[in-house]
C-alpha positions as CSV (number, residue, x, y, z in Angstrom):
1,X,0.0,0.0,0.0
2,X,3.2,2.1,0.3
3,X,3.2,2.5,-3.4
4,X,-0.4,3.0,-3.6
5,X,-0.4,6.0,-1.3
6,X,2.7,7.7,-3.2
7,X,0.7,7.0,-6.4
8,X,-2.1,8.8,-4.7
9,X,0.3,11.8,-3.6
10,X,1.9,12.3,-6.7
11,X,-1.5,13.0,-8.4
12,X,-2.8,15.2,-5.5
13,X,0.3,17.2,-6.6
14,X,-0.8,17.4,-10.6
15,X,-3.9,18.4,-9.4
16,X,-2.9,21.5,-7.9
17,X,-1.8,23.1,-11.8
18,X,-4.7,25.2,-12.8
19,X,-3.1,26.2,-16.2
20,X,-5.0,26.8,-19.6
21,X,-2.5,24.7,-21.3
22,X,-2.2,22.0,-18.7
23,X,-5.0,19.1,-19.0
24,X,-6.6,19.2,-15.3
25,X,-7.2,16.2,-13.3
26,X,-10.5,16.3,-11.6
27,X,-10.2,13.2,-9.3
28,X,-8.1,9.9,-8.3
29,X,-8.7,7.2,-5.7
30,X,-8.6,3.4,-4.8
31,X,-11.2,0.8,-5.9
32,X,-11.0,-2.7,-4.9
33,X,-7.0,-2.4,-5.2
34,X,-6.9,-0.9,-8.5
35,X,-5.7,2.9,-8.8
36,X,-7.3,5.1,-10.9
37,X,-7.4,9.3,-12.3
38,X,-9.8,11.3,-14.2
39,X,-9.2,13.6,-16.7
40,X,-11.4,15.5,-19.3
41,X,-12.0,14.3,-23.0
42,X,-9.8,16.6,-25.3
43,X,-12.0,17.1,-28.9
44,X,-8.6,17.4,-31.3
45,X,-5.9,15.4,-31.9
46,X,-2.5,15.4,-30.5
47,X,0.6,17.3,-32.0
48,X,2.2,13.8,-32.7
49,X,-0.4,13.3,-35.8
50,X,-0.3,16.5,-36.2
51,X,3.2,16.4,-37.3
52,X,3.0,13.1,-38.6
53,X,0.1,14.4,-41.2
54,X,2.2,17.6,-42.4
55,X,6.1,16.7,-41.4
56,X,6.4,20.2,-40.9
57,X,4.7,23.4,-39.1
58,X,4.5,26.7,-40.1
59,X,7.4,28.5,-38.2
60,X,5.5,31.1,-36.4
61,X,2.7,28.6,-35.4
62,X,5.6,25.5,-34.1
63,X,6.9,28.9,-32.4
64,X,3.6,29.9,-30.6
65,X,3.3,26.3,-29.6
66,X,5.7,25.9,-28.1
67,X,6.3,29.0,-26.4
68,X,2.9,28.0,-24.8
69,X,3.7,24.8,-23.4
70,X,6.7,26.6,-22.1
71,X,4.1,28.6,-20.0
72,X,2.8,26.1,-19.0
73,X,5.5,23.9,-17.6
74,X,6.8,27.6,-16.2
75,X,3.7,27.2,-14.0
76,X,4.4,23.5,-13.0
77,X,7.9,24.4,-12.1
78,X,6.7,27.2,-10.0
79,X,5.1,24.5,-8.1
80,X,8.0,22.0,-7.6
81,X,6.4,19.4,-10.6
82,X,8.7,18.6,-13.7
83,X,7.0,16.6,-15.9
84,X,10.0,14.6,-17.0
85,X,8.1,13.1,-20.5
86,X,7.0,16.2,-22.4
87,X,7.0,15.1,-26.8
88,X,4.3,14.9,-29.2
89,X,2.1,12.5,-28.0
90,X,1.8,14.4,-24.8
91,X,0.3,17.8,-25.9
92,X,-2.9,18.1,-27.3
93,X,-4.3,20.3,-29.5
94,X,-7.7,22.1,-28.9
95,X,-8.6,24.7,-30.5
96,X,-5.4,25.6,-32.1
97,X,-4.0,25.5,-28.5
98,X,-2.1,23.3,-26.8
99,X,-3.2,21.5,-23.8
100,X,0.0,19.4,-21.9
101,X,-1.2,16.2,-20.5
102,X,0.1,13.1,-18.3
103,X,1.9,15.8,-15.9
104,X,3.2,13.2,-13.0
105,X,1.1,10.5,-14.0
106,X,4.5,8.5,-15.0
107,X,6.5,9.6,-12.2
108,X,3.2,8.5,-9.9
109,X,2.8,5.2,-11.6
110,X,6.4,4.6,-10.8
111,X,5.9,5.4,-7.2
112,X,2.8,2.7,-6.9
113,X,5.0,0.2,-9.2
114,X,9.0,0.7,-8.2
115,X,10.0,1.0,-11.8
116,X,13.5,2.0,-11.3
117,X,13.7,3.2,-14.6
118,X,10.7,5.8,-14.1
119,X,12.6,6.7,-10.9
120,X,15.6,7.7,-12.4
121,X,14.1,9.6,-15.3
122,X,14.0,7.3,-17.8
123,X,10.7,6.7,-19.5
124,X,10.2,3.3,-21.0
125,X,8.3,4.9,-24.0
126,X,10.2,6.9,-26.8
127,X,13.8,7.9,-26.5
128,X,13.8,11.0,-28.7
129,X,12.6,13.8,-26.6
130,X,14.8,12.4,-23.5
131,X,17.7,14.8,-21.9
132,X,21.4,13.5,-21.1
133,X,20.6,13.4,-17.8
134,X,18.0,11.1,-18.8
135,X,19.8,9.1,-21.2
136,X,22.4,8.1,-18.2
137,X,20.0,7.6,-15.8
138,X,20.8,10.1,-13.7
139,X,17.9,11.1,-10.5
140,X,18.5,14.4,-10.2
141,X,16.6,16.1,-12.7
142,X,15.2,19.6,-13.0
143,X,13.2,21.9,-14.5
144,X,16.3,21.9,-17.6
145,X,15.3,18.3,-18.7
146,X,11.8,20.0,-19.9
147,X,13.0,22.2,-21.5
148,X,15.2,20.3,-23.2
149,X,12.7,18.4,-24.3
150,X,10.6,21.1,-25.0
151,X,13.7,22.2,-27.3
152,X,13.8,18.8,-29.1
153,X,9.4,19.1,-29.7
154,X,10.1,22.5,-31.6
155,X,13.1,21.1,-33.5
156,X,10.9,18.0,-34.6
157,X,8.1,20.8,-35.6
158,X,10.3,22.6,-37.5
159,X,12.1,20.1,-39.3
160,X,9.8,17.1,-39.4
161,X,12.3,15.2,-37.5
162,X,13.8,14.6,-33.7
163,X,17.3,16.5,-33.1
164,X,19.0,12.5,-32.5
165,X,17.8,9.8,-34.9
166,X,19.1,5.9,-34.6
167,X,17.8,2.9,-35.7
168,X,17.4,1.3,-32.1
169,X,17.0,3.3,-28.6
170,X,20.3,2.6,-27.7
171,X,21.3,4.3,-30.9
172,X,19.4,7.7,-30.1
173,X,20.0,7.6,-26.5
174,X,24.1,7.3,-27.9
175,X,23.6,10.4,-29.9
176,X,21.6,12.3,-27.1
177,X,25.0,11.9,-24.6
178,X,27.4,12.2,-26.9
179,X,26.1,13.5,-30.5
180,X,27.7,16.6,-32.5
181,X,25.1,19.5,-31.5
182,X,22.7,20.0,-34.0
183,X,20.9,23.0,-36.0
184,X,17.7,23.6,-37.4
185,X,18.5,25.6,-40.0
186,X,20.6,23.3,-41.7
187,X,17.7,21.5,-42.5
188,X,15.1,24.4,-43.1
189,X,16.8,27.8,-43.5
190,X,13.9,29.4,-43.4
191,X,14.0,29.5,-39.9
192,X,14.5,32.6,-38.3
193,X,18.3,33.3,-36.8
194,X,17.0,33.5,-33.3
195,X,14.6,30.5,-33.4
196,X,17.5,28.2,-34.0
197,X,19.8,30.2,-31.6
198,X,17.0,29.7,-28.9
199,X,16.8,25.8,-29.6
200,X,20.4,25.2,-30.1
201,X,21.2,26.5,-26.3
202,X,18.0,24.3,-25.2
203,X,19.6,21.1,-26.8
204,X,22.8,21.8,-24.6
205,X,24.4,18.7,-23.1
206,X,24.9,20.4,-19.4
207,X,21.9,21.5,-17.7
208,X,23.9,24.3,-16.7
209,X,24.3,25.5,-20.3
210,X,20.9,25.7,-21.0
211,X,18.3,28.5,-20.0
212,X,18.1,29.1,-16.6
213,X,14.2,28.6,-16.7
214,X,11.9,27.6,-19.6
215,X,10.2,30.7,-19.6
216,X,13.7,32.2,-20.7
217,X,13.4,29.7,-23.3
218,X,10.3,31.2,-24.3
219,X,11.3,34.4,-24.3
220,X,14.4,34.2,-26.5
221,X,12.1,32.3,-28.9
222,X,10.6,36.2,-29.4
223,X,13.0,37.8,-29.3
224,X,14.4,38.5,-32.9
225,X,18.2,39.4,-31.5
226,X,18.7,36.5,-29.6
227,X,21.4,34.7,-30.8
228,X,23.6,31.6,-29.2
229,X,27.2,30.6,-29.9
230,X,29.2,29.5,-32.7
231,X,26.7,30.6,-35.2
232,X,25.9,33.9,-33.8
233,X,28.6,35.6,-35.8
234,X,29.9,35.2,-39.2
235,X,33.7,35.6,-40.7
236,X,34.4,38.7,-43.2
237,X,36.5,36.0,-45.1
238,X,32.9,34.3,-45.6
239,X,31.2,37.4,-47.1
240,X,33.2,39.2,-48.6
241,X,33.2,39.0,-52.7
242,X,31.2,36.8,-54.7
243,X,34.7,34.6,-55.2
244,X,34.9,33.7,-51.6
245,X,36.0,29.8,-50.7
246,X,32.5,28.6,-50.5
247,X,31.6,30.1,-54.2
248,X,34.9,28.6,-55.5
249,X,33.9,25.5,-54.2
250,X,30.3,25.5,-55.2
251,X,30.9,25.9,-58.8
252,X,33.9,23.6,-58.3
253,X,31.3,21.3,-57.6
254,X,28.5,22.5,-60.3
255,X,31.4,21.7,-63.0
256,X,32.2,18.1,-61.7
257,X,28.6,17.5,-61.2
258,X,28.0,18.9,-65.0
259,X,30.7,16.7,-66.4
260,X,29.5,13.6,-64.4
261,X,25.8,13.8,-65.6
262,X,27.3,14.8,-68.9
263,X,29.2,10.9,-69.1
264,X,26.4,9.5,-67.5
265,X,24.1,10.5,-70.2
266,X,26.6,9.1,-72.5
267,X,27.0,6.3,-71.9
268,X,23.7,5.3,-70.0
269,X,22.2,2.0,-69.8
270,X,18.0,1.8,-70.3
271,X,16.2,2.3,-67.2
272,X,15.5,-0.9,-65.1
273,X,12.0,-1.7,-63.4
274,X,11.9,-1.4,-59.9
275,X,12.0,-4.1,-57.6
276,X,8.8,-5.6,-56.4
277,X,8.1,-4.1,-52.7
278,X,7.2,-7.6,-50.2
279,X,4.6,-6.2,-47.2
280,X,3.6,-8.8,-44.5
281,X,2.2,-8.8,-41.1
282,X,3.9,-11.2,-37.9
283,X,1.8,-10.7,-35.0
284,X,3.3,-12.0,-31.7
285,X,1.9,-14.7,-29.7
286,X,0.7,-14.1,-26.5
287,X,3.7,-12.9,-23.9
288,X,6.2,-12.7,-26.2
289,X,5.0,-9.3,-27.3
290,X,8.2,-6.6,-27.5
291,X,8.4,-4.5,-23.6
292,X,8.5,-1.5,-26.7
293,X,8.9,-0.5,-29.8
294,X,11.7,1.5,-29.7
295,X,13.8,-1.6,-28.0
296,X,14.2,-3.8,-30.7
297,X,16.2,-4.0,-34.4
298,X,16.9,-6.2,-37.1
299,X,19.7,-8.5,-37.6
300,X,21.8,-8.4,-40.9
301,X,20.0,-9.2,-43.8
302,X,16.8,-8.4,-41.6
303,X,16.2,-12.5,-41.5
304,X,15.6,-11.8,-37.6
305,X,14.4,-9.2,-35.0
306,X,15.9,-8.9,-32.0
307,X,13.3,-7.4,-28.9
308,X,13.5,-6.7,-25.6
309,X,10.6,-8.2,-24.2
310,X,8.8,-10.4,-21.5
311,X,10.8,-12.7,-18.7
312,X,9.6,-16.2,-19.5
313,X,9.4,-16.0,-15.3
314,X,6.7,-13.7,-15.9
315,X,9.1,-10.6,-14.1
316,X,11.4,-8.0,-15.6
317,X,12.5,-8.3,-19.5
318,X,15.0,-10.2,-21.3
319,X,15.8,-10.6,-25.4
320,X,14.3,-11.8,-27.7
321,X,14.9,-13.5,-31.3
322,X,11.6,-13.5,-33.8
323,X,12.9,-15.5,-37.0
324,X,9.6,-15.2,-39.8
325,X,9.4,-18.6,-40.8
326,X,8.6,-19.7,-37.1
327,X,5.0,-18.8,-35.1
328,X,7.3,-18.1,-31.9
329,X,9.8,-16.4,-31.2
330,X,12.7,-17.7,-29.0
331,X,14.2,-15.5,-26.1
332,X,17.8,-15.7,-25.6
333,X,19.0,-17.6,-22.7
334,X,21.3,-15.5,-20.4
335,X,19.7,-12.0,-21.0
336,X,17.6,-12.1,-18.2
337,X,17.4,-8.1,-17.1
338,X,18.3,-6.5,-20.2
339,X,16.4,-3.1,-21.3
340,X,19.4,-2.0,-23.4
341,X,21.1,-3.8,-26.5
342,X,23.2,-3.4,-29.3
343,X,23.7,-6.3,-32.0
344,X,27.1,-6.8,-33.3
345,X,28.2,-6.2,-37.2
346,X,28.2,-9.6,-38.3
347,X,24.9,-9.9,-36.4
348,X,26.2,-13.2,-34.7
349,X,25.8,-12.0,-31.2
350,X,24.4,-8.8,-29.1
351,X,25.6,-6.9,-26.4
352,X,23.1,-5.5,-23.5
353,X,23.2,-4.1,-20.3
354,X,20.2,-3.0,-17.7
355,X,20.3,0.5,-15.9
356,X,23.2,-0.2,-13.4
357,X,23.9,-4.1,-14.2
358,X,26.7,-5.9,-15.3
359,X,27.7,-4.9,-19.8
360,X,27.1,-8.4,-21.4
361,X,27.5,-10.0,-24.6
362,X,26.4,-13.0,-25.9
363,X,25.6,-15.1,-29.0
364,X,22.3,-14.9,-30.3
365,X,22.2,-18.7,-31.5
366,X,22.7,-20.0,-27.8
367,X,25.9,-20.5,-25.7
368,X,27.7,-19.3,-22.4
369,X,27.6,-15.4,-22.3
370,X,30.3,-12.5,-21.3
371,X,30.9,-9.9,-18.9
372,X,32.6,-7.4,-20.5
373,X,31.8,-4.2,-17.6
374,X,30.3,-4.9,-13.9
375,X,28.1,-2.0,-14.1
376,X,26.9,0.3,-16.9
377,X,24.0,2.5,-17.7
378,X,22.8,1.6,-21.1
379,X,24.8,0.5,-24.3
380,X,24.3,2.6,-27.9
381,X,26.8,0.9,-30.7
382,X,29.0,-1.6,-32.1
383,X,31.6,-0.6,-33.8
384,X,33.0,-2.6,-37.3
385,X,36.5,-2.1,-35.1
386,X,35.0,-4.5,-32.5
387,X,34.3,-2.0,-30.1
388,X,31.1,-1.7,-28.2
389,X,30.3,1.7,-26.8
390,X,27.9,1.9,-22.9
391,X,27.5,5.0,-20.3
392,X,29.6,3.8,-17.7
393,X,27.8,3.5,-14.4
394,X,29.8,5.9,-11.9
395,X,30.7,8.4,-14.4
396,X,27.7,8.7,-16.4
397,X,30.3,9.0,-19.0
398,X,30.7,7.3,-22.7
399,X,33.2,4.3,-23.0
400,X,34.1,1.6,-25.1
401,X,35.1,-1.2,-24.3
402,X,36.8,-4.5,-26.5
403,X,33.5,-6.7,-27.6
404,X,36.3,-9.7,-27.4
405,X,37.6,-8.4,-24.0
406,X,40.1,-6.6,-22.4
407,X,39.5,-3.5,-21.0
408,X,37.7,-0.4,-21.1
409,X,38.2,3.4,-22.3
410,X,36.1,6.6,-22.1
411,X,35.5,8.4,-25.6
């Protein structure tokens, strides 16, 4: 009942935020052992088929968006609540407006469940919109990690895509700790100077480089002089003369490109028909359904699909292997625990980890497995060199370490 009575709390607390852009709970409670809220119906749809529909927003309406949901988790942060899982699927639109919804509701159903990764930040749903601090499991979040992930919703409206893309979770969650910092305009330079400035110093790595509040965040988004570092100035070398290094190189380029399609036409072979698309459906028997859909990928050749999924105990998660000629798929003996997992090049074997547990690797046709670390946070890549790459555990800090054995180094 412990956990039943912090569930309770949590949601007390969300239920204090009178906000016209937060959803309001309007009660919560305990029947015959099951927990249960209540929220309004929202007529609309939610800003995650919203952007899924038209890729990309209007500039000044993804601006006024978001600035509004930065008002509104302003208010919650007044109040001592981060919400901890603000993307797409969480704001609704009604209206035109948006309306922010699920505020505590994961953090509570932690508290009445013990998820340990809901307590330390993570969210077992998408990756995309998580902060670093997030990604390496780290309990101490603030009111930065929304706006971060505030920062990373008005990216995805802009540009039609999340500032961190990978194939797997472990992949995006890699490029969240450790990615090259990213800019809007590079993909749409429409986009006002200051816009990009504002999300650029949201998507910081360090908390402390961010804004100091997300109503800061908001306000820069406004403000047309705003800019943010590397890109706020540019070189006279780099405007100067129409025969700067950039022109000399683009019509380097338009020449080489000319002569190119020029051969090409030449000697061109006749067009060949396409290949013929294959579309098929493999539902999953019952409890061997994937934990979720961002933990899983293919194996070379896509013959397989690794998943993290169900324990066959019936507690926690372990891997998965879905061939498509068989109704079942298999799980991999020895992977008891893992959330996180990386499959190697050849894709003969996988490396995984849980949040805090032993760095593992072992071959996905059966056999003894490997410790290769005693505690790490997550793993994100394997390398063609052999190397796979995991947030160690004390430093929340990205290493590599020999797939074969041997030893460890940070990056």
């Amino acid at each position: 009942m412990v956990g039943a009575e912090r569930f309770l709390a949590e949601i007390k607390t969300t239920a204090n935020l009178q906000h016209p852009h937060i959803l309001p709970l309007f009660d919560s409670g305990e029947i015959d052992g099951h927990l249960f809220y209540v929220m309004p119906y929202v007529e609309g749809e939610t800003l995650r088929y919203r952007i899924d529909r038209e890729k990309q927003l209007p500039v000044d309406e993804a601006v006024a968006l978001a600035s509004k949901v930065a008002g509104a988790l302003q208010h919650a942060h007044e109040h001592g609540v981060i919400h901890r899982d603000i993307k797409p699927g969480n704001i609704l639109l009604q209206g035109g407006g948006p309306v922010v919804a699920d505020f505590g509701i994961a953090l509570a159903v932690g508290a009445a469940g013990s998820n340990r990764l809901t307590e330390t930040g993570l969210s077992l749903g998408t990756p995309y919109y998580m902060s670093p601090e997030q990604a390496t499991g780290d309990q101490a979040v603030g009111a930065s990690t929304d706006t971060y992930a505030v920062g990373s919703v008005l990216y995805e409206m802009l540009t039609g895509d999340p500032p961190y893309m990978g194939s797997t979770a472990q992949a995006v969650l890699g490029q969240i700790i450790a990615g090259k910092p990213v800019s809007a305009t590079e993909h749409r330079p429409s986009i006002p100077a200051n816009v990009d400035a504002a999300v650029r110093k949201a998507l910081e790595k360090l908390p402390v480089d961010r804004f100091t509040s997300v109503q800061d965040f908001a306000k820069a988004l406004g403000d047309e002089h705003f800019r943010y570092g590397e890109l706020e100035t540019v070189g006279a070398a780099d405007v100067v003369g129409p025969w700067n290094r950039l022109t000399i190189l683009g019509w380097s380029a338009a020449a080489l490109l000319a002569v190119g399609l020029g051969w090409s036409l030449l000697r061109a072979e006749p067009p060949q028909p396409p290949a013929p698309l294959t579309r098929f459906s493999s539902p999953f028997e019952e409890g061997q359904a994937p934990a979720g859909f961002g933990f899983m990928d293919f194996t070379a050749g896509a013959e397989e699909l690794v998943y993290v999924g169900p324990g066959e105990s019936g507690l926690g998660t372990q891997l998965w292997i879905r061939r498509w000629a068989d109704l079942d798929a298999t799980p991999i003996r020895g992977t008891e625990g893992a959330g996180f997992f990386t499959l190697s090049p050849d894709g003969r074997e996988v490396a995984f980890a849980s949040a805090g547990g032993p760095l593992r690797v072992a071959p996905l046709a059966g056999g003894p497995s490997r410790t290769l670390v005693e505690a790490a946070i997550g793993v994100s890549d394997w390398s063609s060199e052999g190397n796979v790459y995991f947030t160690e555990f004390s430093s929340r800090a990205l290493h590599r370490a020999l797939a074969s054995g041997g030893g460890t180094e940070a990056v």
